[in-house]
C-alpha positions in Angstrom: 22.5 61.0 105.8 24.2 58.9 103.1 23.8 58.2 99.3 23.5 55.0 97.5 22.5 53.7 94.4 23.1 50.1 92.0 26.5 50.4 90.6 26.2 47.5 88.2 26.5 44.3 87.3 29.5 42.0 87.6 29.5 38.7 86.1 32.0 36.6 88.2 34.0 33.7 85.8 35.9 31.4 87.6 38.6 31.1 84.6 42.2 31.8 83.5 40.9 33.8 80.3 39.7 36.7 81.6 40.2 38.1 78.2 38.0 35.0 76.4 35.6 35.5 78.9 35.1 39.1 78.4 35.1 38.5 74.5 32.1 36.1 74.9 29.9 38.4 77.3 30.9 41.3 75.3 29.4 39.2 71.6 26.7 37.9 73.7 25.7 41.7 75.3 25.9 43.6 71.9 28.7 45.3 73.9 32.2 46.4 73.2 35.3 45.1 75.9 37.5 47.7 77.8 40.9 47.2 79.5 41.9 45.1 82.1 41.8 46.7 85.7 41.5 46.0 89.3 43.9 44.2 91.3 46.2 42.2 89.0 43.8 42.9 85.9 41.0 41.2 87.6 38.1 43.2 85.8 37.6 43.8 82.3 34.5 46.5 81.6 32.1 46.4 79.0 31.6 49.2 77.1 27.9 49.6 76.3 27.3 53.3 75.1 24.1 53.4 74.4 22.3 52.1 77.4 24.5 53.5 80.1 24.8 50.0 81.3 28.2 49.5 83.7 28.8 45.7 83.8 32.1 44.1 84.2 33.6 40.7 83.4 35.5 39.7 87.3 38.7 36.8 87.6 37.3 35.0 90.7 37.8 31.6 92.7 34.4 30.8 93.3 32.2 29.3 91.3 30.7 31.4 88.6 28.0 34.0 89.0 26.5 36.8 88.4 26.0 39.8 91.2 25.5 43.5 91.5 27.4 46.6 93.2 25.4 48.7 95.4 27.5 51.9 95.6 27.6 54.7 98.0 29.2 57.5 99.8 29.2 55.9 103.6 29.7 52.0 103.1 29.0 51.5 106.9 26.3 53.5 106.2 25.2 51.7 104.2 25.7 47.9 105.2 24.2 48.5 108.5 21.0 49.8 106.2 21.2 46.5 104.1 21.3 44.5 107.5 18.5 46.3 108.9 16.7 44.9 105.6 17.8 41.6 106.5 20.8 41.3 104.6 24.3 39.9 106.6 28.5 40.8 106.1 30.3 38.2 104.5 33.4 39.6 104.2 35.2 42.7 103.9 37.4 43.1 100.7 39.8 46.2 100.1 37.7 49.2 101.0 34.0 47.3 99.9 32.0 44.9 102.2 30.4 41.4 100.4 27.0 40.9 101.4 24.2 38.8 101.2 20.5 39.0 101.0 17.8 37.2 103.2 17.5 35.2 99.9 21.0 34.0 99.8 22.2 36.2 96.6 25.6 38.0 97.0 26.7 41.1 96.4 28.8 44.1 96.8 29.0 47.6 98.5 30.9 49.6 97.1 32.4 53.9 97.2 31.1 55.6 94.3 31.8 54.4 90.6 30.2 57.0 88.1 30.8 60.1 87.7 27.2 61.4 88.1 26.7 59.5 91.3 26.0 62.7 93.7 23.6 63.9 91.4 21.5 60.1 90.9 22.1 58.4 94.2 19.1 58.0 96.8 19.2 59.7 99.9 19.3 58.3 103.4 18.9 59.4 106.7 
């Protein structure tokens, strides 16, 4: 048995202003920016404390986009779920797996981000 559950958002800007880029997601949200995180300051979080929201602003060099973070206890677990769903491995990133759906969107599986995962996640077998 294994846990999962959506992590959040993650709006991907191909940019060298991460900061700038997090400053205009932030305005356009109604949300507040974090720090800088990740490998070399890749990520900036949003801070959104009314709607217990978790999106993040990512450096990437793809094109722009916008995808989600599926997170989870067992990430073989579950990416061999997602694939019996239909979805396929793209690549395999640190200690998360980039996936995509039958429909051709990406996203991201990922080890637990909140602190209240155990208690929200869905259960497996």
């Amino acid at each position: 048995m294994h846990k999962s559950r959506l992590a959040g958002f993650i709006i991907d800007c191909q940019t060298d202003d991460l900061g700038a880029a997090a400053a205009f997601w932030a305005g356009a949200l109604g949300m507040g920016v974090g720090r800088a995180s990740g490998v070399a300051n890749t990520y900036i979080q949003l801070d959104d404390p009314t709607r217990n929201l978790h999106i993040e602003v990512q450096a990437v060099d793809h094109a722009s986009r916008v995808h989600l973070d599926i997170e989870t206890d067992d990430i073989e677990a579950e990416v061999k779920r997602l694939e019996a769903l239909g979805a396929k491995r793209i690549k395999q990133l640190h200690t998360w797996w980039v996936m995509e759906a039958p429909t051709g969107q990406r996203f991201c599986v990922v080890r637990p981000q909140a602190a209240d995962f155990a208690e929200r996640a869905n259960r497996w077998e």
